[in-house]
N, C-alpha and C positions, 0 to 999 in steps of 0.2 A: 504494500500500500504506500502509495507517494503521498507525503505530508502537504500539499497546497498551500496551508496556509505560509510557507515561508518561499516557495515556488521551486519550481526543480532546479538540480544543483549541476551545477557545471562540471563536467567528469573530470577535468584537471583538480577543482575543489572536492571533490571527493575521495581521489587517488591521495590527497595531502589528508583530507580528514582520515583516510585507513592508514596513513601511515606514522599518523601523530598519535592513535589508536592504536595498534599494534605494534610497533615500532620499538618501543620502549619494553615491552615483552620479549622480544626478537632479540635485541641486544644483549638485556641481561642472560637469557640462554645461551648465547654464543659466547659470552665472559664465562660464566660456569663451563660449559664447555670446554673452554681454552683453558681456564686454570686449573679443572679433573684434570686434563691430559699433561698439562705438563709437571704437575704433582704425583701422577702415576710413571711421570717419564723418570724423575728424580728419584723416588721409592725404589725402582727399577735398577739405577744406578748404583744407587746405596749396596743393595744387594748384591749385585754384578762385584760390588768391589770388594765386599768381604767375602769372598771365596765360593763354595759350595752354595750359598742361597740360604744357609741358616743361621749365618752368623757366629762370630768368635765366641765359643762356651768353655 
């Protein structure tokens, strides 16, 4: 249903309103994203460099 009383919306303003909408979601997922992986990548590391993978006991 198109709202009338404010008139239909120009598809350039609307592509900016889903993106001011969404957008902000989008980001923060791709930060968690990026910071899992390169905190799995360093844990990874850690391990790799103490030997066998289980650590100096």
């Amino acid at each position: 249903m198109l709202p009338l009383h404010i008139g239909s919306d120009h598809p350039l303003g609307m592509a900016v309103l889903i993106l001011l909408a969404f957008g902000p979601f989008l980001l923060a997922g791709a930060v968690v994203f990026v910071v899992r992986r390169r905190d799995t990548a360093a844990e990874q590391q850690e391990l790799n460099a103490s030997g066998d993978g289980r650590g100096a006991r």
